[in-house]
C-alpha positions in Angstrom: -33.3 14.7 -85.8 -32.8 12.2 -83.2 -35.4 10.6 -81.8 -36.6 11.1 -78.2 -36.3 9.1 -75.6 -38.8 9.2 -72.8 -38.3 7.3 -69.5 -41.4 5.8 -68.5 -41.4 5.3 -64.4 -43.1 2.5 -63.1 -44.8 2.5 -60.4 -43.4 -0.5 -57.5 -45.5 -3.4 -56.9 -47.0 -3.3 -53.5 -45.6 -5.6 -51.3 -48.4 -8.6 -50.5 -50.6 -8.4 -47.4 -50.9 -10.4 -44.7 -54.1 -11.7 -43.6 -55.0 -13.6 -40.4 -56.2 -17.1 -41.1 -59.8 -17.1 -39.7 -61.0 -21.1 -38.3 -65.2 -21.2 -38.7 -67.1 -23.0 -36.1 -67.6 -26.6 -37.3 -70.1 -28.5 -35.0 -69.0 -31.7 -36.5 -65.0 -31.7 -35.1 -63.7 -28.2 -36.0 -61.7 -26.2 -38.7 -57.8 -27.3 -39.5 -54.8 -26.5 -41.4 -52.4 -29.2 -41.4 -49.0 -29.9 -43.4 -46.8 -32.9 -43.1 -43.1 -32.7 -42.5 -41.1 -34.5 -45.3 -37.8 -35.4 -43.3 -36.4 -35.5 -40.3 -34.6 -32.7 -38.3 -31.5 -33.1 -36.3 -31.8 -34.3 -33.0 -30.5 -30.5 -31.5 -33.4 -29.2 -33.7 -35.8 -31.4 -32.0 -34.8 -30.7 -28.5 -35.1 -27.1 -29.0 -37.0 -24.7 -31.0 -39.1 -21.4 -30.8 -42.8 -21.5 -31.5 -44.2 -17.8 -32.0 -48.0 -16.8 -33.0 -51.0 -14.4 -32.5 -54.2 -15.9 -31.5 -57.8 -14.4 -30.8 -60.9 -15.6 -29.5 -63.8 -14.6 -31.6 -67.1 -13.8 -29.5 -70.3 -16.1 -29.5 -67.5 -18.9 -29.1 -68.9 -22.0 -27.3 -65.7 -22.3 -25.0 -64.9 -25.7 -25.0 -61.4 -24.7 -26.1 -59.5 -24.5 -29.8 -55.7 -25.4 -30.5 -53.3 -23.1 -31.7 -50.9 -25.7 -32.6 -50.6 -29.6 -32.1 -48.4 -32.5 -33.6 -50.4 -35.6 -34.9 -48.5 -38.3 -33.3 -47.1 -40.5 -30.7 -49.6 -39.1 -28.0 -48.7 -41.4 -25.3 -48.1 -39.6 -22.0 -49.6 -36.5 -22.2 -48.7 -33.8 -18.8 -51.0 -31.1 -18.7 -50.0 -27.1 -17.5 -53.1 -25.1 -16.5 -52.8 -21.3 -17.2 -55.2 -18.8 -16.9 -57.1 -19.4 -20.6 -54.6 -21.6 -21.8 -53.3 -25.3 -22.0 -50.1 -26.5 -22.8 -49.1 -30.4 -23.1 -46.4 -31.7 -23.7 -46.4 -35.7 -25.0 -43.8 -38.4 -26.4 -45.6 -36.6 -29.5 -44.5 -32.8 -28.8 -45.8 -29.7 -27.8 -49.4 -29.3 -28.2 -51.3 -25.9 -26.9 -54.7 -24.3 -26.6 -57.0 -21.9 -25.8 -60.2 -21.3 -23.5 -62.3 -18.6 -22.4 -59.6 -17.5 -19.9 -58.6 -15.5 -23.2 -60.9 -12.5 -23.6 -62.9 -12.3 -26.9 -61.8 -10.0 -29.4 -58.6 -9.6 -28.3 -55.4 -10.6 -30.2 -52.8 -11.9 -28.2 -49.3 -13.0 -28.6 -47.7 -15.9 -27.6 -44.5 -17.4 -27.7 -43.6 -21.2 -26.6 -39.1 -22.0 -26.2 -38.6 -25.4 -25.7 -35.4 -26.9 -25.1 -35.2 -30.3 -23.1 -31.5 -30.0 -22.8 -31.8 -27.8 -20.2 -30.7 -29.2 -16.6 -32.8 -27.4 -15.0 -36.5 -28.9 -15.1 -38.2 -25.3 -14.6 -36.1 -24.3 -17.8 -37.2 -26.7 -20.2 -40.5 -24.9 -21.5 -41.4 -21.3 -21.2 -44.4 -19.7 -22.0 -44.7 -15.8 -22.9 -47.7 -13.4 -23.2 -47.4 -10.2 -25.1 -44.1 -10.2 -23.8 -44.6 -11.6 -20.4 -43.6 -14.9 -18.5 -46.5 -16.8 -17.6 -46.0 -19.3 -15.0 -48.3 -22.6 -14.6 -49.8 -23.6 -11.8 -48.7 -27.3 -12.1 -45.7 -27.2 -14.5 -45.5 -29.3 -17.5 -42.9 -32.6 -16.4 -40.5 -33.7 -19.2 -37.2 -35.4 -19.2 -33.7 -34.2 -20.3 -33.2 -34.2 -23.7 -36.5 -35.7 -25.0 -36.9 -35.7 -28.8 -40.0 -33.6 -29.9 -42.1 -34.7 -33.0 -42.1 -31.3 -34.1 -39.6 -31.6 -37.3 -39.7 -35.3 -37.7 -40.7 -37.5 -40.9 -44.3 -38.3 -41.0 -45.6 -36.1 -37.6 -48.3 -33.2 -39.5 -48.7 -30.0 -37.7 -52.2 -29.0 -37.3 -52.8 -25.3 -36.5 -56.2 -24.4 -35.9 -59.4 -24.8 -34.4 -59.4 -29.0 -33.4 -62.7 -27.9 -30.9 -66.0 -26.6 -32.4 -64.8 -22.6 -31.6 -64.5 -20.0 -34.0 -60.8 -18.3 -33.4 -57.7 -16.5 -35.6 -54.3 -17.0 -35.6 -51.7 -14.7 -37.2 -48.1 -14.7 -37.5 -47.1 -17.8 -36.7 -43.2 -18.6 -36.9 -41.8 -21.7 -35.9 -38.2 -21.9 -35.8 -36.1 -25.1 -35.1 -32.8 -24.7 -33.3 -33.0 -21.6 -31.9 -34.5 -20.1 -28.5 -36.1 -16.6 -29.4 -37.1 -14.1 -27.2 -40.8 -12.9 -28.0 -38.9 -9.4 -29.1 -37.7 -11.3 -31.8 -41.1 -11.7 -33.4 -42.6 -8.0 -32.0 -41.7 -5.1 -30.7 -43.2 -2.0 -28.3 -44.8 1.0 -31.0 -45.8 3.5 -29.2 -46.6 1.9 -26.4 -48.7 -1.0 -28.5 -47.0 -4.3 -28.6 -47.1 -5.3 -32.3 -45.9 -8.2 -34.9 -42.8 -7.7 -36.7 -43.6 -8.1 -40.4 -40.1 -9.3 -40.7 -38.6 -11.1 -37.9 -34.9 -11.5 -36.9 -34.5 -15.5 -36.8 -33.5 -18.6 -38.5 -35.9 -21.0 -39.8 -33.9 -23.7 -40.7 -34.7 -26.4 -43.3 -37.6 -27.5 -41.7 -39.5 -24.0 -40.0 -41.7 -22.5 -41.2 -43.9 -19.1 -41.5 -47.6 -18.1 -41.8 -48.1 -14.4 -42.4 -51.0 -14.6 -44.5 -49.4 -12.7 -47.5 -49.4 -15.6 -49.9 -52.4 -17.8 -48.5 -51.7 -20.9 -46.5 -48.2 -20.9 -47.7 -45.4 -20.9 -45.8 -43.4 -17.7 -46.7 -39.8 -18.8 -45.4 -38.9 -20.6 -48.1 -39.1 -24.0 -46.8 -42.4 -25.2 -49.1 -44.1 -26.3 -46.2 -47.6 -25.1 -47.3 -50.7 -26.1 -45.1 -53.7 -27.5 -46.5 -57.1 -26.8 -45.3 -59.0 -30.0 -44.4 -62.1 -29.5 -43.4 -65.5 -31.1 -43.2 -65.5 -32.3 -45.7 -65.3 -28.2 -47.3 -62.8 -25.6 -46.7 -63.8 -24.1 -42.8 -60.4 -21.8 -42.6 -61.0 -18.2 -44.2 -57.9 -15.4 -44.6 -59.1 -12.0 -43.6 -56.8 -9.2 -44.8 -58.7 -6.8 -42.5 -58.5 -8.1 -39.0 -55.1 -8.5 -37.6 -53.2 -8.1 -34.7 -50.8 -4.5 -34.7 -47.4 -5.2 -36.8 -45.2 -3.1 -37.8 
């Protein structure tokens, strides 16, 4: 008699989560995540890049203002562009933005930074979107042609996070060297809700990197360039799997 086979079926492993990466109020200087780049990118890559990310204000906030993203760095010269709940400056350092109360609580948002200084065209060199939209500061940012950004370059760390006492979330966050993306890239209209793409269509590079969440503070492109909570002196950044901005 022969023997009978049975097939077992296993069952597929879940894909991981993602989780939005949750910065505690922190009287004493705030709540960061910060990872340092360990070469230097081309000079094209520095000049122009996408910057892509999900942020909320969480209520009872004290509103003095958190970052979303900053460079430590040559901070030298720094030109300011005031926009309705947000700041963006731009420094011999890089690209450095933030939010204020002009961002309603408990609301995720979507933002997406494209900087290229080799545009010739002042007014082109840094655009700013929300949840799909152009926003337009009231005194734009001034930069010269083809100025080198410290985003991508040996030694700068990129700090995401809250660098204000605030509580706030970020989610999503893609940073892509190289490459000007449109903010469809990284979402999409579903159902009449705009929402993340889990897996967006861009490059990253050798030195980009994405935050989704799924495998903690790692960065899930491939690149290794995890980010390392250093708080005061004890962790302040928490990942919360259950509040995140729609994605699809």
């Amino acid at each position: 008699m022969q023997p009978r086979i049975v097939h077992v079926r296993r069952r597929p492993r879940p894909a991981p989560l993602p989780a939005s990466m949750r910065f505690l109020y922190a009287a004493d200087g705030g709540s960061v995540l910060q990872v340092g780049y360990p070469g230097t990118a081309s000079d094209a890559d520095r000049r122009r890049f996408t910057l892509s990310c999900w942020v909320r204000n969480l209520a009872g906030d004290d509103g003095t203002g958190a970052a979303i993203f900053a460079l430590t760095g040559d901070f030298s010269a720094i030109s300011l562009a005031a926009i309705t709940g947000l700041q963006v400056s731009y420094a011999a350092g890089g690209l450095d933005g933030a939010i204020y109360s002009g961002i309603p609580n408990d609301v995720w948002s979507h933002f997406v930074f494209q900087l290229d200084t080799s545009q010739a065209v002042e007014a082109d060199r840094l655009k700013v979107f929300k949840d799909n939209a152009e926003i337009f500061p009231l005194d734009p940012v001034v930069m010269t042609q083809n100025r080198l950004s410290a985003f991508f370059l040996s030694g700068a760390a990129l700090s995401l996070g809250a660098l204000f006492p605030i509580a706030g979330k970020l989610a999503f966050v893609d940073i892509c060297p190289g490459n000007i993306y449109a903010p469809s890239s990284f979402a999409a209209d579903v159902s009449g809700v705009w929402s993340a793409r889990m897996a967006p269509s861009v490059s990253y590079g050798t030195l980009g990197s994405r935050y989704d969440g799924s495998d903690g503070f790692n960065d899930t492109s491939g690149n290794g360039l995890h980010l390392t909570d250093i708080g005061n002196p004890d962790p302040t950044v928490a990942l919360d799997f259950a509040d995140l901005p729609p994605y699809a």
